[in-house]
N, C-alpha and C positions, 0 to 999 in steps of 0.2 A: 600434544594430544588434548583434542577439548576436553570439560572436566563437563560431570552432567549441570555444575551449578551454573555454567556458562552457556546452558541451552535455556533461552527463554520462553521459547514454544517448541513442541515436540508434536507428533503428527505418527501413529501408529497404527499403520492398516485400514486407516480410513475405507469406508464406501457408502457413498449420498446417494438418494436418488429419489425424482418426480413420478410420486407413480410406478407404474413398472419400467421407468426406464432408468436405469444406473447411469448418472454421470461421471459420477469416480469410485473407479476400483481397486482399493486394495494401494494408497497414494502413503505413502509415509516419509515424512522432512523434517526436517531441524531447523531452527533459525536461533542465532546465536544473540548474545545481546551485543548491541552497537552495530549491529550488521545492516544491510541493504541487499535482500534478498529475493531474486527476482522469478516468476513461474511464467515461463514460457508457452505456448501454443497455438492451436488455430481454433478460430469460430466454432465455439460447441463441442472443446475437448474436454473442456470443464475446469477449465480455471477461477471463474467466478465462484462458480460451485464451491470449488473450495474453501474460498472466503467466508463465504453464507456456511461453512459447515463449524468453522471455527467459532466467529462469530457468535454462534447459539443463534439463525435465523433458521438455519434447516438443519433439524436433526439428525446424525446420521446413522444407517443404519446397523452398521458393524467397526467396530477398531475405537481408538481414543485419541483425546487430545488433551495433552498437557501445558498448562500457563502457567509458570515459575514451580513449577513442580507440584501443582495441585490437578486431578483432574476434572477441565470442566467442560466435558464432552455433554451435549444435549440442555446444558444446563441455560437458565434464561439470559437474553441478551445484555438487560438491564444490570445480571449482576455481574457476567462478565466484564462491563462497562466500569464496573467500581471496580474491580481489582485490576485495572488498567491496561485494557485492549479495547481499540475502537477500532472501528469499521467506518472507510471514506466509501461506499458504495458507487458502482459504475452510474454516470448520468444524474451526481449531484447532491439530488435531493433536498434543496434548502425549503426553509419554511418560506415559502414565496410571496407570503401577505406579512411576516412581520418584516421588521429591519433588520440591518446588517446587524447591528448592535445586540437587537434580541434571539438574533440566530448565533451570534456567537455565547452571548450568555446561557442561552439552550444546553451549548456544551459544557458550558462546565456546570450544569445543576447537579452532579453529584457532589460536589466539591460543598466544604462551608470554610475552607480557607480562604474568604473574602478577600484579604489584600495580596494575598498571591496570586488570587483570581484577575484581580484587577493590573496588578504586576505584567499576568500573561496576556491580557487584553494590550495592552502597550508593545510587547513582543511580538504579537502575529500583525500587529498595526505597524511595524516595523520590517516584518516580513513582505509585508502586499500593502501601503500605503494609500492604493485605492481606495482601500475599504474600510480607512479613516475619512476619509474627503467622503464616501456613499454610509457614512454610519447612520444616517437617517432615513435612507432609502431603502423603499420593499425592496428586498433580494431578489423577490420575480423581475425586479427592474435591471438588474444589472445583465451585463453579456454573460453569456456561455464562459468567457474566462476567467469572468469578474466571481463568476457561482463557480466556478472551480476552484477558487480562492479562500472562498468563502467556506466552502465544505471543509477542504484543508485545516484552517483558522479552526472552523468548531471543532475538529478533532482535536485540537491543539488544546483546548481551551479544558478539554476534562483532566489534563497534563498525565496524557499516555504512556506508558513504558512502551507503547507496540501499536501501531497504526498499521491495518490492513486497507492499501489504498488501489482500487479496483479500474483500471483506466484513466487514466488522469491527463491524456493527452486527446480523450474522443472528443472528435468534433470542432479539436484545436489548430489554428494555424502552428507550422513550422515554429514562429517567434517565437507565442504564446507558450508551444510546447519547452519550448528550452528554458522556458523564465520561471515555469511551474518547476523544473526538474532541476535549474540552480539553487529554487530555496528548500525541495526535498534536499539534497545534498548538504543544503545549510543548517538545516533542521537534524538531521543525523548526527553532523559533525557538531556544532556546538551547541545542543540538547542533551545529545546523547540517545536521542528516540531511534530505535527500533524499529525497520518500517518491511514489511512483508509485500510485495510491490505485483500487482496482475496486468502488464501493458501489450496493448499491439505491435509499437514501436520496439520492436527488437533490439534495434540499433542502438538506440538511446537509453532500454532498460540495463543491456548487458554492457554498458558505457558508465552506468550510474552505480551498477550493482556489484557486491563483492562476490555473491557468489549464482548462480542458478540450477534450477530446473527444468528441466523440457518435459511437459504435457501434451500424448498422443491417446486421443479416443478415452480419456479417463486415468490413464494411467503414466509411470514416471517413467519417461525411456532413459533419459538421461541425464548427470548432475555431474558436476564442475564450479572450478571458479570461471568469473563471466571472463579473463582473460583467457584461459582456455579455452571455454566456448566459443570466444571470436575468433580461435585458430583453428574452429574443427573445421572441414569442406565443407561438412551435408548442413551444418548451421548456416555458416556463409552463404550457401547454397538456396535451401530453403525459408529461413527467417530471413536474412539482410538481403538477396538478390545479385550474390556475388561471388558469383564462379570464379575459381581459381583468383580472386582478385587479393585477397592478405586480409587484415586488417585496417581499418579504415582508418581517418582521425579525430574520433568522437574522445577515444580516451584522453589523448593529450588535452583537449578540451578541459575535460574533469580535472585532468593531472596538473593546468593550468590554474585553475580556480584557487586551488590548494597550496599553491607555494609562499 
């Protein structure tokens, strides 16, 4: 049985919304620590949404959310950020006129543990080696995968117990996608980070993740571990494109990496 000190984020009755439109109703999850926990859905059921409500970007309207057992529903982005949740945002975001170097030092400006700072700059430069060899170059400059990299790395850099990471495969080739999703998996497993994961890729989220959620129109229709979910029909069916067809073999993929 979990124990409550083993929930690192908790999520209770949640409901966002723009205006008079409700994006999410009434959404409440758990996410454990050390986990890989993934929120399924379609275009505008409101999974982002959820992020941004975490986050401290968009306030919500009703329910709460708890971070290691404090509540910090509504509260500001910035101080969330110091008690260690960061938000990788859908489509990037890097500071585009400075360098790689001063977009990762961005991240970690809460921090004044200088040589651990510096410690973690070698670590994400180890993760994506790119972006040692582009440490001098505007970040506007690099590829769409090279800044998906890059966003990753700054989260990295505020040395997060919880990364909510918001699409991380838009706009990426197949490769790219799998080489972003081998250092998430590397990053969870010998970090330790905790990562709350919103992707289109079905296939590859519930391959990467231990456990999920399925978001319909706002709200949670269904939760599982991702290995169940890749044995239900209407999953297969609707998410991966694969009637009656089993399981595919993304997991042994994973299962691979790991031995």
């Amino acid at each position: 049985m979990t124990t409550p000190a083993a929930e690192l984020l908790v999520l209770a009755n949640i409901e966002s919304a723009y205006g008079p439109i409700r994006a999410v109703r009434g959404v409440s999850l758990k996410v454990r620590r050390g986990e890989i926990v993934t929120v399924l859905g379609s275009n505008g059921a409101g999974k982002s949404t959820i992020l941004k409500t975490i986050s401290g970007v968009l306030a919500p309207t009703r329910g709460s959310v708890h971070f290691k057992g404090a509540d910090i529903t509504g509260r500001d982005p910035a101080d969330i950020v110091r008690r260690g949740l960061v938000h990788v945002p859908e489509g990037r975001e890097v500071f585009p006129l400075l360098s790689v170097h001063d977009n990762l030092m961005m991240g970690g400006y809460t921090r004044n543990d200088r040589a651990a700072l510096q410690a973690d700059l070698g670590v994400v430069y180890g993760y994506f080696p790119i972006l040692k060899e582009r440490d001098r170059q505007h970040a506007g400059l690099l590829s769409g995968g090279q800044q998906q990299m890059l966003a990753i790395s700054r989260a990295l850099m505020g040395s997060p117990e919880l990364v909510l990471l918001d699409e991380p495969s838009l706009g990426l080739s197949p490769k790219l996608t799998r080489e972003i999703f081998e250092i998430v998996i590397r990053i969870n497993r010998e970090r330790g980070t905790t990562i709350l994961l919103v992707e289109q890729n079905a296939n590859m989220a519930l391959n990467v993740a231990d456990r999920g959620y399925v978001l319909e129109n706002g709200r949670i229709v269904m939760e599982d571990t991702c290995q169940r979910l890749l044995e239900k029909e209407d999953i297969r069916e609707f998410y991966l494109g694969m009637k009656d067809a089993g399981v595919r073999g993304e997991r042994r993929w994973k299962k691979k990496m790991w031995r």
